[in-house]
C-alpha positions in Angstrom: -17.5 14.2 -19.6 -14.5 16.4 -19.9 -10.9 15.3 -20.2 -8.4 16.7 -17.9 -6.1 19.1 -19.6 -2.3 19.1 -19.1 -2.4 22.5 -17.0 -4.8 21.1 -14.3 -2.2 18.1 -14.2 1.2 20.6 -14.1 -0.6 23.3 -11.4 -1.7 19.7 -9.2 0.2 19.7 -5.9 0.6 16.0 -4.9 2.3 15.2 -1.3 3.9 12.4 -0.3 5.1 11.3 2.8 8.6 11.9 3.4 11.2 8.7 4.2 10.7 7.5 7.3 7.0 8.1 6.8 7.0 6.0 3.9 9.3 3.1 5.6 6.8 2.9 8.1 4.3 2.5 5.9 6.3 -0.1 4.3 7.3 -1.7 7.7 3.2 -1.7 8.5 2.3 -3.6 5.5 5.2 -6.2 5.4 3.7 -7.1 9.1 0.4 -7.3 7.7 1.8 -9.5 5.1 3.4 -11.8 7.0 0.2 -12.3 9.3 -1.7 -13.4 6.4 0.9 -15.5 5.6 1.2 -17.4 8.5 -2.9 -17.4 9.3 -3.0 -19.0 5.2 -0.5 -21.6 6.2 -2.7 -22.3 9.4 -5.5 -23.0 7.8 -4.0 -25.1 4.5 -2.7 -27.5 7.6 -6.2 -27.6 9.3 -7.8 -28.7 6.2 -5.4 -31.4 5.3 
């Protein structure tokens, strides 16, 4: 196996999203987080 040299790594073109793209994103996954949240909470007064 071959290490990755440092001029593969500088000529690499990585692409984010820009902003509002990544606010979305964000704004997706807090949702998805909160779900959980609230389905966990269900279920820890279920098995009580």
């Amino acid at each position: 196996m071959q290490n990755i040299s440092s001029e593969i790594v500088y000529r690499t073109i990585l692409f984010r999203p820009i902003l509002k793209e990544q606010q979305k994103t964000a704004t997706y996954l807090s949702a998805i987080d909160d779900k959980t949240e609230n389905v966990h909470q269900q279920i820890k007064k279920t098995s009580v």
